[in-house]
C-alpha positions in Angstrom: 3.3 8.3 7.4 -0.2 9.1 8.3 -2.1 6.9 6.0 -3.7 4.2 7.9 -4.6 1.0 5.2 -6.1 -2.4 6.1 -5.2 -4.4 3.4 -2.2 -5.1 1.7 -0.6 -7.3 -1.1 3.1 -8.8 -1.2 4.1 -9.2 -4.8 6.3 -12.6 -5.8 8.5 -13.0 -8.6 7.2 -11.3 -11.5 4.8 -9.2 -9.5 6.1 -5.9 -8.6 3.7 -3.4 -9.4 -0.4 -3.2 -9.3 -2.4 -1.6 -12.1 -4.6 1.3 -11.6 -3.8 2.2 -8.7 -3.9 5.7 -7.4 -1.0 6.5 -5.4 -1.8 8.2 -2.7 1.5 7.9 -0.7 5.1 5.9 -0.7 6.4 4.4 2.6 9.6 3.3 4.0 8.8 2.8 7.6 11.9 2.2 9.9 11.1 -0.7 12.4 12.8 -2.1 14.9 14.2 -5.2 12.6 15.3 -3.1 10.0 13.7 -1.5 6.9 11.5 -3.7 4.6 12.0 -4.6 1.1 11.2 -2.0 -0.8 9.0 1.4 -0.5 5.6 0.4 0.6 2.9 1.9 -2.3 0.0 3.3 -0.7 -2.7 4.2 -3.4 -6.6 3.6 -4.1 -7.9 0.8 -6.3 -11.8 0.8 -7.1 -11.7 3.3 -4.1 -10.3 0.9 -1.5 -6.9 2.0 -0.3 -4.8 -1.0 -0.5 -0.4 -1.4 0.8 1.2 -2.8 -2.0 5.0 -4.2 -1.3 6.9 -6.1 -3.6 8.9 -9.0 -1.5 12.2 -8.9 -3.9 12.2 -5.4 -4.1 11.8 -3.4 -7.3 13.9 -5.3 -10.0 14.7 -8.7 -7.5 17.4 -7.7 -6.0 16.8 -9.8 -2.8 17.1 -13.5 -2.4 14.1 -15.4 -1.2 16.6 -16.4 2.4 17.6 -12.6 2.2 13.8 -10.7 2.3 13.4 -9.1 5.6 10.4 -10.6 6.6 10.5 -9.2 10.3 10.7 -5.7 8.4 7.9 -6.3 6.2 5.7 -7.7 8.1 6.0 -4.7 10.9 6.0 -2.3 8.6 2.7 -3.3 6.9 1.4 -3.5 10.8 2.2 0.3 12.1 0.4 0.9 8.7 -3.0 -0.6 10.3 -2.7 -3.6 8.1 -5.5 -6.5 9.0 -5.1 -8.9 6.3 -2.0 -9.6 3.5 -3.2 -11.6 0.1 1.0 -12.8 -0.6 1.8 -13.8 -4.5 4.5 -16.4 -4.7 5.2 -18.0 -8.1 5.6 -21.9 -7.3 6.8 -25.4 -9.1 4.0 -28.1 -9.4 4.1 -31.1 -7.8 1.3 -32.7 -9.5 -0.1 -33.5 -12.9 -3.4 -31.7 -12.5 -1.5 -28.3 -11.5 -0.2 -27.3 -15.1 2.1 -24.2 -15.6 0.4 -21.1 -15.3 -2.6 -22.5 -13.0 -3.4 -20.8 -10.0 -3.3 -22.3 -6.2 -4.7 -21.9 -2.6 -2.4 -23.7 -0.5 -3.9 -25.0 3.0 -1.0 -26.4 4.5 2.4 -25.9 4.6 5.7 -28.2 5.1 8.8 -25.9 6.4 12.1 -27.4 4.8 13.8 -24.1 5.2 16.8 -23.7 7.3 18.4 -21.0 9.7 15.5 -18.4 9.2 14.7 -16.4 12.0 10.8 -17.4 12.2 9.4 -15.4 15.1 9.6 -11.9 16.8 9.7 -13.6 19.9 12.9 -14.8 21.8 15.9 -12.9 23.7 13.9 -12.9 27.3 10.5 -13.0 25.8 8.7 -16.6 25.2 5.6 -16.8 22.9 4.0 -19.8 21.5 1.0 -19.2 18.7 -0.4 -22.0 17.2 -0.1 -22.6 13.3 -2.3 -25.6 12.2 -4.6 -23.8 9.8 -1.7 -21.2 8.3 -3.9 -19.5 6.3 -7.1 -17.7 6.6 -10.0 -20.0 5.6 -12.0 -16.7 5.0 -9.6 -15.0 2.8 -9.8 -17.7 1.1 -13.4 -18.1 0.6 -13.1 -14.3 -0.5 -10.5 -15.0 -3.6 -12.3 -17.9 -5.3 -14.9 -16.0 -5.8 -13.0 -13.3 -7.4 -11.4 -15.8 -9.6 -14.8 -17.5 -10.4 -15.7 -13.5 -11.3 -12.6 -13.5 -14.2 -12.8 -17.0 -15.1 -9.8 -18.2 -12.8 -9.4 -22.0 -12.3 -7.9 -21.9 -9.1 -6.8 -24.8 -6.9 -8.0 -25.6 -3.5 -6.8 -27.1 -0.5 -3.2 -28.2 -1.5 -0.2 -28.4 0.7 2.8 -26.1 0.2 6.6 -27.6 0.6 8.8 -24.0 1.3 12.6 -25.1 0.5 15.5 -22.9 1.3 16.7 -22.3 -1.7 17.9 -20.4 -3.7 19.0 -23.8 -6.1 15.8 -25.6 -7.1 15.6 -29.2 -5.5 17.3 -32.2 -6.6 15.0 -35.2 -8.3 15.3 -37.6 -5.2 13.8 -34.0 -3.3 11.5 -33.5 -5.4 10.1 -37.2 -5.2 10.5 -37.1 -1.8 8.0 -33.6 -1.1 5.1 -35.8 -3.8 5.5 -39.0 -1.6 5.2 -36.8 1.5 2.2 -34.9 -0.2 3.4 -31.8 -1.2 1.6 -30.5 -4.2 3.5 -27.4 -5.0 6.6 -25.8 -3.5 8.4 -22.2 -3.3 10.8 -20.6 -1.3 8.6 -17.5 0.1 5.8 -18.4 2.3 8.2 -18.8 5.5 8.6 -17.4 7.4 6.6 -14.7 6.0 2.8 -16.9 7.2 4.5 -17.5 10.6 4.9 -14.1 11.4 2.0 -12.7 10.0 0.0 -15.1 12.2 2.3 -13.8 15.3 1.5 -10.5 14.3 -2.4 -11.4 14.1 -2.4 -10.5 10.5 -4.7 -12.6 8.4 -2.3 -13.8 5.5 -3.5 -16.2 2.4 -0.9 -17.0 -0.5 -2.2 -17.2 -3.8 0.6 -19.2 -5.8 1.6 -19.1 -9.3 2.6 -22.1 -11.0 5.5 -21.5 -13.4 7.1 -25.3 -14.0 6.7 -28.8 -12.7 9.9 -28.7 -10.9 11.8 -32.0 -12.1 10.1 -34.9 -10.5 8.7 -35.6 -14.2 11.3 -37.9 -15.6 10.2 -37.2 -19.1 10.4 -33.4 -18.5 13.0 -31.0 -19.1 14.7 -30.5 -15.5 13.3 -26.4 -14.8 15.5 -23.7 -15.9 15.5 -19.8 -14.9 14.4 -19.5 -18.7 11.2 -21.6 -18.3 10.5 -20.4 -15.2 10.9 -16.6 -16.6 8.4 -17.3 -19.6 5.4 -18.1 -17.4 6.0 -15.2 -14.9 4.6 -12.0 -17.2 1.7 -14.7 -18.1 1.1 -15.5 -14.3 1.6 -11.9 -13.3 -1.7 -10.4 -15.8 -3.6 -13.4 -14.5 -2.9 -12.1 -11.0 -3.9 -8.8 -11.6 -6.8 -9.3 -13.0 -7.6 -11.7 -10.0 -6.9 -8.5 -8.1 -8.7 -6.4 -9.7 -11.9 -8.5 -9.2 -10.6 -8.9 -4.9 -9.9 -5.7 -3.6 -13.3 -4.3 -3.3 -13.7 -7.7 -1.0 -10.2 -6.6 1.3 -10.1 -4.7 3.9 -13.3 -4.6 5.2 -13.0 -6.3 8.9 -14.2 -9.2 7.4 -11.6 -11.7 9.4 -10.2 -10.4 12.8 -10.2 -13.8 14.4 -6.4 -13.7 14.9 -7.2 -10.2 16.7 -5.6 -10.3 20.7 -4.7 -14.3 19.9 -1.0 -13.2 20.4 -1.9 -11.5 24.1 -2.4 -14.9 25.0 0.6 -16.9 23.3 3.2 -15.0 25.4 4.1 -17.5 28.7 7.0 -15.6 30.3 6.2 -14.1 33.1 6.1 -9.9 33.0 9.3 -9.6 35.8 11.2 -12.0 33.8 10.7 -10.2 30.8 14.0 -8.5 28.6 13.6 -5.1 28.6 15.2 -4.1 25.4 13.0 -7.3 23.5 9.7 -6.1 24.9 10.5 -2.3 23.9 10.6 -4.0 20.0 7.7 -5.7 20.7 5.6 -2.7 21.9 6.1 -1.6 18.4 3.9 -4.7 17.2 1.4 -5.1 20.6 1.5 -1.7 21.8 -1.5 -3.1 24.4 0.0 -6.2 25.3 3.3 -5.9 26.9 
């Protein structure tokens, strides 16, 4: 595993492969939380060498409470990885956001349940703040791709994450629109959370596929609608891609670099010794 890559994309449902790309190498790094997903793809696009790991595994065998996110996420960090652009398809909340439009979430509401969310704990205490979850720069840098092919893309909108793996019931879904949810998965936690602890800069570019079932006059979703719009959504994102990647990868956001150093309170005597060997694997300079 000698290949060092700063950039890396997680494929969502419907998304498990990247076109034209060059493999260079396949990964399946062992960590200390396991293995990750899938085999990581290493290969050049445009002559940028880009991670690419689908989050279901090859064929979706993994439920969204099931993905190792620990793995994954320290897997695509022993790479060298700096920054993750994360596909997740989603279900609308809102009028404007149709099926098959694209959205940058800002903010995210966690209604997920029982998911290990950090690699802290067992002897070790860390505390990183997670107000802005995604990078406002990463951002900045995939709108203009998608202005590049012609992309509506959505701005600013707040992400519900629910547990899963049923879709929500009506009086949920009215709920997550009165508390101003605007589109909602099951994927982005704790996937952002640990990115962030991991001082990964992480963006999710979501996929609408359905308008979940808060529209009375609606057909409630099915697995069959929501199947329909993924191949759509997943040419749509590669051609986003295609127009991004020269833009990843570049240094262009290290402002979560060292943050973590200064998130962990306990004190070093108190410390677990078998926790921070694990961690060591993450913040080889820190502990």
């Amino acid at each position: 595993m000698g290949t060092k890559v700063k950039a890396a994309v997680i494929g969502g449902t419907g998304l498990y492969s990247l076109d034209g790309m060059e493999l260079v190498e396949e990964v399946l790094p062992e960590t200390p939380w396991g293995k990750p997903s899938d085999t990581i793809k290493i290969g050049k696009i445009h002559d940028k060498l880009i991670a690419f790991l689908p989050r279901h595994g090859v064929g979706h065998f993994i439920m969204p409470h099931e993905v190792p996110m620990k793995a994954n996420i320290c897997a695509l960090k022993i790479l060298g990885v700096e920054e993750i652009v994360a596909f997740s398809s989603v279900g609308s909340l809102r009028e404007e956001i149709k099926p098959l439009d694209f959205v940058l979430p800002s903010q995210i509401i966690d209604r997920t349940r029982g998911r290990e969310s950090t690699f802290f704990g067992k002897g070790v205490v860390a505390h990183a703040p997670f107000a802005d979850p995604f990078s406002q720069n990463l951002s900045d840098r995939i709108n203009k791709a998608a202005a590049k092919v012609n992309l509506q893309i959505h701005q600013n909108k707040t992400l519900v994450c629910m547990e899963g793996p049923l879709f929500s019931t009506r009086a949920e879904s009215h709920m997550y629109r009165s508390w101003g949810g605007d589109i909602i998965n099951m994927s982005v936690l704790p996937e952002a959370k640990l990115a962030r602890e991991a001082e990964i800069a992480y963006q999710m570019v979501c996929m609408s596929t359905d308008y979940d079932c808060w529209r009375e006059n609606e057909e409630a979703v099915t697995a069959e609608m929501v199947m329909a719009n993924l191949g759509k959504n997943a040419e749509n994102a590669k051609k986003l891609l295609s127009a991004l990647i020269p833009s990843l990868g570049n240094g262009d956001d290290l402002s979560l670099k060292n943050s973590t150093k200064y998130s962990i309170i306990t004190a070093p005597e108190r410390r677990n010794p078998d926790t921070v060997a694990k961690l060591k694997v993450l913040f080889p300079d820190y502990l």
